[in-house]
C-alpha positions in Angstrom: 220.8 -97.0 -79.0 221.0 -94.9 -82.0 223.7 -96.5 -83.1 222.3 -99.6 -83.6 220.9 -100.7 -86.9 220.0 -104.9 -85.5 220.8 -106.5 -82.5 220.4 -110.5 -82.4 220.4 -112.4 -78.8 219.0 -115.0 -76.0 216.9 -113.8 -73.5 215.8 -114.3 -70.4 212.7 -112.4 -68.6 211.9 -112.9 -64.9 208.9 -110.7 -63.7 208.5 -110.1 -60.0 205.4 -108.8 -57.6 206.0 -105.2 -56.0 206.9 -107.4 -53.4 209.9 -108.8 -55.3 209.0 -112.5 -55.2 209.5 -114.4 -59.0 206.2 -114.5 -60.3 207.4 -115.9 -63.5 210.4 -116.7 -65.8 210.7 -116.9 -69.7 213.6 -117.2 -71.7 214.5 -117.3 -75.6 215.7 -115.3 -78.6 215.5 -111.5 -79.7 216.1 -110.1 -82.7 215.9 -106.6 -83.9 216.6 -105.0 -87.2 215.7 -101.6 -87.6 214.0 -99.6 -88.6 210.7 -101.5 -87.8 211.0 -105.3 -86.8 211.4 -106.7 -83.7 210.7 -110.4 -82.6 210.3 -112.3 -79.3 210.6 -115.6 -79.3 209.9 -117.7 -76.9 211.0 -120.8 -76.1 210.5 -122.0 -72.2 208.4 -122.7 -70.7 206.0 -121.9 -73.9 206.8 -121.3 -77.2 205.4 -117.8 -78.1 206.0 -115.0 -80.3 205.7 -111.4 -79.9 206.5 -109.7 -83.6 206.7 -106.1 -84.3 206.4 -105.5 -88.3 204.4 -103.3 -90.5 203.2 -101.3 -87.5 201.8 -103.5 -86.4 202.6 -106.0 -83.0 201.1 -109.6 -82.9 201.1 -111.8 -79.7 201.0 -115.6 -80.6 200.5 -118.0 -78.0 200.9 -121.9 -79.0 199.3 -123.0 -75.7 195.9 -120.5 -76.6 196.2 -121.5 -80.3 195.4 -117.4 -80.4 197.0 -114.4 -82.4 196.1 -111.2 -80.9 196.9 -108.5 -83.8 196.9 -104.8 -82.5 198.0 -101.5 -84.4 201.4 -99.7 -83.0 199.7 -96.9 -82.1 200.5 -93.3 -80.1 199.6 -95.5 -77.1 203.0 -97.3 -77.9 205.1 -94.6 -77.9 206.3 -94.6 -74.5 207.0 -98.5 -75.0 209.8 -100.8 -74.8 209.4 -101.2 -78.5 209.6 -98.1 -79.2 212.6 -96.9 -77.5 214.7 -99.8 -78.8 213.8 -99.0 -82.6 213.5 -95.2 -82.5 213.9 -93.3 -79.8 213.4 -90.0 -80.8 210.2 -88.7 -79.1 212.0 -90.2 -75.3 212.0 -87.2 -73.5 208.5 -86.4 -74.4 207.7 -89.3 -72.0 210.4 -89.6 -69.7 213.0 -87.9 -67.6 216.5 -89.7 -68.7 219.5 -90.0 -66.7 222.7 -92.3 -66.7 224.9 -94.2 -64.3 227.8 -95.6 -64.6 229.6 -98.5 -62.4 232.7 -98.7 -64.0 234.4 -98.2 -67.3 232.3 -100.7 -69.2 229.3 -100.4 -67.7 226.8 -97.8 -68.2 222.8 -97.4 -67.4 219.9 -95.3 -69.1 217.8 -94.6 -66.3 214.2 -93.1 -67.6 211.3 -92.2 -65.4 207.7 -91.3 -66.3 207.0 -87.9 -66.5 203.3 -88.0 -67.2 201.1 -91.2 -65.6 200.1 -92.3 -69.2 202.9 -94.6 -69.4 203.5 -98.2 -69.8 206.4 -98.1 -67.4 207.1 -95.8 -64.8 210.4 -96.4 -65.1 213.2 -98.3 -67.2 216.8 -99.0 -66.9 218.4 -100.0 -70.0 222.1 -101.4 -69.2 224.6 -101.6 -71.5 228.2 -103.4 -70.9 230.8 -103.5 -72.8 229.1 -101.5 -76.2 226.4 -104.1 -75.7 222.9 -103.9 -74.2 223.0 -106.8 -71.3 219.5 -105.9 -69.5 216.5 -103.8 -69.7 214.6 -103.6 -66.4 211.2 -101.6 -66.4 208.9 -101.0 -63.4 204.9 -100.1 -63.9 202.4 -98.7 -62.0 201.5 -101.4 -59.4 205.5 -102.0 -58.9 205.4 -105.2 -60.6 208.9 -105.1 -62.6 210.2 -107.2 -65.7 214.2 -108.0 -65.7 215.3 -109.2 -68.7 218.6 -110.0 -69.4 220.8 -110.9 -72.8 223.5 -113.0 -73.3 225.2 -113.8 -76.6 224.8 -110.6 -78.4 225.5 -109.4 -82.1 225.5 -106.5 -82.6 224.7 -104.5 -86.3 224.9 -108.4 -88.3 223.1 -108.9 -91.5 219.6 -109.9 -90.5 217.7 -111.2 -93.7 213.8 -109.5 -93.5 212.6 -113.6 -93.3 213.8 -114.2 -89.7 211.6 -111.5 -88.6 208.6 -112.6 -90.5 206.0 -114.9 -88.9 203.3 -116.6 -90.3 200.1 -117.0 -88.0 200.0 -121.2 -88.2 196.3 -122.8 -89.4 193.6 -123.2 -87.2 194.9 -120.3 -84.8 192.0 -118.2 -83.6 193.1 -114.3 -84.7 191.8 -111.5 -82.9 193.5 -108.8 -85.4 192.0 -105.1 -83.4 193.7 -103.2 -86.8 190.8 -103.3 -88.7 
């Protein structure tokens, strides 16, 4: 992960129950560009957008008509965010292993070490020199799968694809003041 300076892709996220029944399914876009910026962007069944930028993560949601604005904090330090655009404090928080399947696929496997976490445990798969799924548990053994298809890896990513503009009318909660 250290090698990677952006990362552009689709997504798609299922989330399941502990009991491992589809509680719901998202799917869009992803793009990263280090060493701060990451954005979400939804596109089915809602269009939403989660934006990393400034240290600072805003959740938009177009059905709400809401931005909710919080600071990346120490509280985020153990997040998916976080690992994807610098993971140098990871084994602060978790205990890291690998696995590999074959020749061109290898996972990170990272499990909590404290209970403070967000996730209890994440599996970041990479195939073929690409990233192709992230899988994280939490605490009540809900889990979030998400998958990537059509990567680019380390592209020119201009600064205004990651910016984002809360629309007119949107009720803001920003918690960074």
């Amino acid at each position: 992960l250290n090698e990677i300076t952006s990362l552009q892709a689709n997504f798609k996220q299922k989330i399941f129950s502990p009991e491992n029944d589809l509680i719901d399914y998202s799917e869009g876009s992803f793009l990263l560009k280090k060493p701060g910026k990451i954005m979400w962007k939804f596109t089915a069944p809602s269009k939403n957008k989660i934006v990393v930028h400034d240290q600072k993560i805003t959740t938009y949601d177009a059905e709400l008509n809401q931005a909710v604005i919080v600071p990346f904090s120490d509280r985020h330090q153990s997040s998916l965010a976080n690992i994807l655009l610098k993971n140098d404090s990871l084994m602060n928080f978790y205990q890291i292993s690998s696995e590999s399947t074959n020749d061109n696929v290898y996972s990170v496997v990272l499990v909590q070490k404290g209970d403070n976490n967000l996730f209890t445990k994440i599996k970041i798969t990479i195939n073929e020199a690409l990233l192709s799924e992230i899988k994280l548990w939490d605490s009540s053994g809900q889990s979030i799968g998400i998958s990537f298809e059509d990567a680019i890896l380390n592209s020119t990513i201009p600064d205004s694809y990651l910016e984002f503009s809360i629309p007119k009318g949107v009720d803001v909660f920003d918690q960074t003041q």
